[in-house]
C-alpha positions as CSV (number, residue, x, y, z in Angstrom):
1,X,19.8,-18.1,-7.4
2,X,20.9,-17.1,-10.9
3,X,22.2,-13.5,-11.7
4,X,19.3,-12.7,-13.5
5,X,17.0,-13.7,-10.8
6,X,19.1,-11.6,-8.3
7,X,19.0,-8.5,-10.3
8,X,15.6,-9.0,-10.2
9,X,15.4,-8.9,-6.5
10,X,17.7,-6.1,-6.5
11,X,15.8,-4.1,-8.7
12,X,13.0,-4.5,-6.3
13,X,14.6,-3.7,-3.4
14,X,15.6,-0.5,-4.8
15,X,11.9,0.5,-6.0
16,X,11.1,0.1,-2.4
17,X,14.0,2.4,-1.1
18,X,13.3,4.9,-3.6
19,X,9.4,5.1,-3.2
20,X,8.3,3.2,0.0
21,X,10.4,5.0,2.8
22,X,8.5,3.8,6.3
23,X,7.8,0.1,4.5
24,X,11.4,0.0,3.3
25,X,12.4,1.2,6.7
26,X,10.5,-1.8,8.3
27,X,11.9,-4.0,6.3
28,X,15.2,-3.7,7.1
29,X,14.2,-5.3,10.6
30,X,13.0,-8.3,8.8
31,X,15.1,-11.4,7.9
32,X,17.5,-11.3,5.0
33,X,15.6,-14.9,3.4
34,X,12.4,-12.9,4.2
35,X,13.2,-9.6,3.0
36,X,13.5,-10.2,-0.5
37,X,10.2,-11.5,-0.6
38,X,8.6,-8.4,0.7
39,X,10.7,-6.7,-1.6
40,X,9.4,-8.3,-4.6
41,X,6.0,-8.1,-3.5
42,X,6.4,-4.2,-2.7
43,X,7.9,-3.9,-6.2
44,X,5.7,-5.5,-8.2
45,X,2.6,-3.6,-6.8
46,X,4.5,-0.6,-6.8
47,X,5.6,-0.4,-10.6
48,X,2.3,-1.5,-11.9
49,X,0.6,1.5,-9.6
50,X,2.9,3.7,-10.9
51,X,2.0,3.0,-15.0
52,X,-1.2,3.6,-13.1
53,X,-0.2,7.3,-12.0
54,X,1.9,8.2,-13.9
55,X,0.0,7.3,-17.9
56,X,-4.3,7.2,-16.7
57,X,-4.8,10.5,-16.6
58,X,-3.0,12.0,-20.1
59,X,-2.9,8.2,-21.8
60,X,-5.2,6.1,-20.1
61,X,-4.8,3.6,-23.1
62,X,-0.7,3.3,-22.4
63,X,-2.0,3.0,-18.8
64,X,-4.0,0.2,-19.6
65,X,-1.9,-1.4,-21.8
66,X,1.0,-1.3,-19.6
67,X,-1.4,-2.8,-16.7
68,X,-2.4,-5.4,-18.8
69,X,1.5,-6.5,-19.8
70,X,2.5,-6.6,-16.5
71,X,-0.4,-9.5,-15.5
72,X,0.4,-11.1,-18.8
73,X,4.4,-11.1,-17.9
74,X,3.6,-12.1,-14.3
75,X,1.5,-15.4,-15.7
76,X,4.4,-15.5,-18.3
77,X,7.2,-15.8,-15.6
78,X,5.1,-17.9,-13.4
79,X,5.1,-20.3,-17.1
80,X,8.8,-19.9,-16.6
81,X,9.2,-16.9,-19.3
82,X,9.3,-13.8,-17.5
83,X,10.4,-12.1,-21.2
84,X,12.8,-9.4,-21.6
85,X,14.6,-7.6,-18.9
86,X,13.4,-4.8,-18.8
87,X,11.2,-3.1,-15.7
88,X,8.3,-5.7,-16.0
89,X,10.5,-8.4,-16.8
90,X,12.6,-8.2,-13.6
91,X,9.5,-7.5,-11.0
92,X,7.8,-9.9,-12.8
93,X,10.5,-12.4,-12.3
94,X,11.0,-11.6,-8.8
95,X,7.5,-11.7,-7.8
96,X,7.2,-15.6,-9.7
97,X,10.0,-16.3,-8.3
98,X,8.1,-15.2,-4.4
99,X,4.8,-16.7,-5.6
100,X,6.3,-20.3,-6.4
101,X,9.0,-20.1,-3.0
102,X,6.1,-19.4,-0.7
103,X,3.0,-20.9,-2.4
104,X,1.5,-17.7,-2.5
105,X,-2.5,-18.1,-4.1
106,X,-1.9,-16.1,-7.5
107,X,-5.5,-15.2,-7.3
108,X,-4.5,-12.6,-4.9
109,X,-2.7,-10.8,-8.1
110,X,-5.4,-11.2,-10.4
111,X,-7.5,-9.3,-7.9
112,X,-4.5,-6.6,-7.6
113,X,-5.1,-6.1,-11.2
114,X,-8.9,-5.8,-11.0
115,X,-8.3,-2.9,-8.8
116,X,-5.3,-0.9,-10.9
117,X,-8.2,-1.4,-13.5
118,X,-10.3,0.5,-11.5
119,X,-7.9,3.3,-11.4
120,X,-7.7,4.0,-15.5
121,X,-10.5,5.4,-17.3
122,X,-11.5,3.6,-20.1
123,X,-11.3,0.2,-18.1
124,X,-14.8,-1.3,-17.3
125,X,-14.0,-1.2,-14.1
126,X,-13.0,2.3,-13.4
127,X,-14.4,4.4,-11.1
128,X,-12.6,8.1,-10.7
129,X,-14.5,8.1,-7.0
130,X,-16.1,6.0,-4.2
131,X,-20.2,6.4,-3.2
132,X,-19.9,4.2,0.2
133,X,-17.1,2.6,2.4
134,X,-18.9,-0.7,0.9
135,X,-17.7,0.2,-2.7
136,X,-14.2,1.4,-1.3
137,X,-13.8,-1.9,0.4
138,X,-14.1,-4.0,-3.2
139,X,-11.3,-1.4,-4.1
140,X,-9.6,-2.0,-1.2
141,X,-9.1,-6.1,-1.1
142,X,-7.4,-5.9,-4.7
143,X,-5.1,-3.0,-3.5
144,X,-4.9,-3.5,-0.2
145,X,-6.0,-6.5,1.9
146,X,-4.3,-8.8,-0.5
147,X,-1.2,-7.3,-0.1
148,X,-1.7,-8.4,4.1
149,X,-2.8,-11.8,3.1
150,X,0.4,-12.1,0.8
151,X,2.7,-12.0,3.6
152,X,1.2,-14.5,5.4
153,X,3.0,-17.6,3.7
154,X,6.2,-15.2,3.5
155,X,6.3,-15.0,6.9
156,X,5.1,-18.7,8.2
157,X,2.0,-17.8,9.5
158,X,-0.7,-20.4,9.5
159,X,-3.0,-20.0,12.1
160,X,-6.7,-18.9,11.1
161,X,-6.9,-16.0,12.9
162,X,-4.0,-14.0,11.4
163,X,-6.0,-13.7,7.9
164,X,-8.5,-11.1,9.1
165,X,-5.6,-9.3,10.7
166,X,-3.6,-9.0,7.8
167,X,-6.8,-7.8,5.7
168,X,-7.3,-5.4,8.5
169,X,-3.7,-3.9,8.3
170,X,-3.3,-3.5,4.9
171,X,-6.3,-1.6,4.6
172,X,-5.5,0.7,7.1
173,X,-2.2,1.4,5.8
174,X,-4.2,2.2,2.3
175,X,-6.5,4.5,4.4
176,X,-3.5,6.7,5.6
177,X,-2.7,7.3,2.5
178,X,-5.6,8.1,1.5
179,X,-6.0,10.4,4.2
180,X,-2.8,12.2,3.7
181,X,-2.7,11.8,-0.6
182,X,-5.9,13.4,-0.8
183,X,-4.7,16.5,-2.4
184,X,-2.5,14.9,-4.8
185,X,-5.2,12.3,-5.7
186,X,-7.7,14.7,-6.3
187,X,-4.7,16.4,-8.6
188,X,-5.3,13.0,-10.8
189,X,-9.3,13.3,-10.5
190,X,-9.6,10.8,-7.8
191,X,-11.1,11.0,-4.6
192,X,-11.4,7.8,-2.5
193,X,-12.4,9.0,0.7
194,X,-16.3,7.9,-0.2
195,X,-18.4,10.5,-1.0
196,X,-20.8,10.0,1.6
197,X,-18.8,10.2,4.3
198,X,-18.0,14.0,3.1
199,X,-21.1,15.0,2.2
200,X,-22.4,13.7,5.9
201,X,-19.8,16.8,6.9
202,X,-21.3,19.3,4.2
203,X,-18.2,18.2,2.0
204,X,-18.3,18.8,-1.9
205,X,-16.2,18.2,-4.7
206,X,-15.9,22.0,-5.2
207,X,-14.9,22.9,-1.4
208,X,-12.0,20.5,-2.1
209,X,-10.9,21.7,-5.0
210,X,-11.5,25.0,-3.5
211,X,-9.1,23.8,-0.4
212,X,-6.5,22.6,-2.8
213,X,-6.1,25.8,-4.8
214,X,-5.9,28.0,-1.5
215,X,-4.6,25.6,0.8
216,X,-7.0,26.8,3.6
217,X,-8.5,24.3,5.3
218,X,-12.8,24.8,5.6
219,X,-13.9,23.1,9.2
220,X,-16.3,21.1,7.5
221,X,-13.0,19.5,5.5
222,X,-11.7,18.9,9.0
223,X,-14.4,17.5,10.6
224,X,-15.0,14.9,7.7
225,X,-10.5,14.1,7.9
226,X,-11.0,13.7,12.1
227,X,-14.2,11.3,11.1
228,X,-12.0,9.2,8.4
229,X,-8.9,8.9,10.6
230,X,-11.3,7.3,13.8
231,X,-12.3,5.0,11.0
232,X,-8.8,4.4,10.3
233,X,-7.5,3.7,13.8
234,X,-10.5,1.3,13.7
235,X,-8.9,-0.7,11.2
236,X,-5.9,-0.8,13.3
237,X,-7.6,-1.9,16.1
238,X,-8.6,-4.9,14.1
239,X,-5.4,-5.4,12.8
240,X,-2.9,-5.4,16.1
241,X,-4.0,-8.6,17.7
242,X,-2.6,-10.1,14.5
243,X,0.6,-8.7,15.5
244,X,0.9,-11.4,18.2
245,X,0.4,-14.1,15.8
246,X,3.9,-13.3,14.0
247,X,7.4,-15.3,15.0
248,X,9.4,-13.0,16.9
249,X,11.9,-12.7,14.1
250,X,8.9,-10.9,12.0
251,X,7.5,-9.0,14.7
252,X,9.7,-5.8,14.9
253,X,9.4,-5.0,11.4
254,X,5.8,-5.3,11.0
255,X,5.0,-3.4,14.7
256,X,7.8,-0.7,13.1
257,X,5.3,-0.6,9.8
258,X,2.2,-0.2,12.5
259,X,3.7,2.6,14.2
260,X,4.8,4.7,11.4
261,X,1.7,4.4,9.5
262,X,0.1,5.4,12.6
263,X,2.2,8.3,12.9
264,X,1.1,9.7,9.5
265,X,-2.3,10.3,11.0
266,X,-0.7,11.9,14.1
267,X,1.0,14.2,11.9
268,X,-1.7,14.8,9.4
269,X,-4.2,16.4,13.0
270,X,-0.9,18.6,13.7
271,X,-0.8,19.9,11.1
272,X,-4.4,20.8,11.1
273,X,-5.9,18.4,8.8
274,X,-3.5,20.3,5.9
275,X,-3.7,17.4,3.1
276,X,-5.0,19.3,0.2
277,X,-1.8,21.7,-0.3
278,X,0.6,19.3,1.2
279,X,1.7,16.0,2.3
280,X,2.2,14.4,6.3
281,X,5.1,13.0,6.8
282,X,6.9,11.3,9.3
283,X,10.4,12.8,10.8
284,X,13.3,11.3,10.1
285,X,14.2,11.0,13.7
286,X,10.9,10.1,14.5
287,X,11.3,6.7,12.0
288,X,14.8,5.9,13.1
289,X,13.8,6.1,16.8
290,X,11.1,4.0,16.0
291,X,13.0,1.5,14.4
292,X,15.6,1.4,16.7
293,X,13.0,0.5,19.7
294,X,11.3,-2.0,18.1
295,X,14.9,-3.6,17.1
296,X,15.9,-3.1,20.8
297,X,12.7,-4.8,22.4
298,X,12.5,-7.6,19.4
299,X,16.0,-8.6,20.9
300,X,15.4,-8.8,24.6
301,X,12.0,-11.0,23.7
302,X,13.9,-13.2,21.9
303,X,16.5,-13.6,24.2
């Protein structure tokens, strides 16, 4: 690996300690050949998600452009010129350098990039909220199900059955955070919990805003939270058989992942559904135990 390349890596693997704390967490179970990988998968989605939050809502055209440079420098690295080093260049680089190791379809990025359009106004694409789970779902594969189905070749996983999985988790870890962002999302005049699953609770846009400027919690609110975290734990119904499917190497960092995402839900019904004021998270303890189980019984299986 050239120096270049491994700044690259190591500039990913410090956006995921600084922004993703249970997936960094999890990763650190995985192995070091593998780890990278995830790393510069993490990173890439990350930084373009952030020119997403941080520029669509006061310059949606920077946050468009900057969308737009990162999927040109990503087929631009992939061409063997990742460009400059600057932020892009060095996920970019990273991320070719994943896609190429691991055969990875780059379709899967071009439909990431659909759905960061869909995220900045101005974009054919965007849509500043959800109708139906159905139109959530077409956000969801280019945001989320992807990111599953990226793993995949990173991790050696062949068989048929582990593609559904994969879908399945990643949209269930995008549907915690959805559950447990919603305050801050609706901050940046988005709401992705669909709109008809609140209004089947007597949910409106106004008794959410209303909820976010007083940070009481209406029972109707509630209600329509409990009904999107069932759907949630749905998804990760779906998803844990996949679990299986993994080589006992991969296995405790992933079920560590599973847990903890799980956990946010747990955390976001004690605290009574509070996710307009305030964000669920998981204790520290709480994620180091966690790990430290999974790293414990990964060991004794293997052995």
């Amino acid at each position: 690996m050239t120096e270049d390349l491994a700044d690259a890596y190591a500039y990913c693997a410090e956006l995921t300690a600084e922004h993703g704390r249970t997936y960094n967490l999890a990763t650190r179970l995985l192995p070091a050949e593998r780890r990278s990988a995830v790393h510069a998968l993490y990173g890439y989605a990350r930084h373009v998600d952030d020119i997403v939050d941080v520029t669509a809502v006061g310059d949606p055209d920077a946050a468009i452009r900057g969308v737009e440079e990162a999927h040109a420098r990503l087929r631009a690295a992939l061409a063997g010129d990742p460009g400059p080093p600057d932020a892009t260049g060095l996920v970019a680089a990273a991320l070719a350098d994943t896609i190429e190791q691991y055969r990875i379809p780059v379709g899967y990025f071009d439909a990431f990039i659909r759905s960061m359009r869909m995220d900045v106004p101005g974009t054919p694409e965007f849509r500043p909220h959800y109708r139906s789970m159905e139109e959530l779902r077409e956000y969801m594969y280019g945001s989320a199900a992807v990111i599953g189905l990226e793993l995949l070749p990173v991790f050696g996983v062949d068989d048929p059955a582990a593609a559904p999985a994969a879908a399945a988790l990643g949209e269930a870890f995008q549907l915690t955070n959805f559950i447990r962002d919603v305050g801050e999302d609706l901050e940046r005049g988005r709401v992705y919990i669909p709109l008809e699953l609140w209004s089947a609770f007597g949910v409106d846009l106004d008794l959410l805003q209303e909820g976010r400027r007083t940070g009481v919690v209406d029972p109707r609110v509630r209600r329509a939270l409990a009904h999107a975290i069932a759907l949630t734990r749905a998804e990760y119904r779906k998803a844990e058989p996949g679990l299986h499917l993994l080589p006992a190497r991969i296995r405790p960092g992933i079920r560590t992942a599973f847990i903890l995402y799980g956990r946010i839900l747990q955390e976001v019904e004690r605290s009574g559904f509070r996710v307009l004021d305030r964000r669920a998270t998981v204790p520290r303890r709480t994620r180091a135990a966690v790990m430290l189980t999974e790293y414990v019984t990964g060991s004794v299986r293997r052995h």
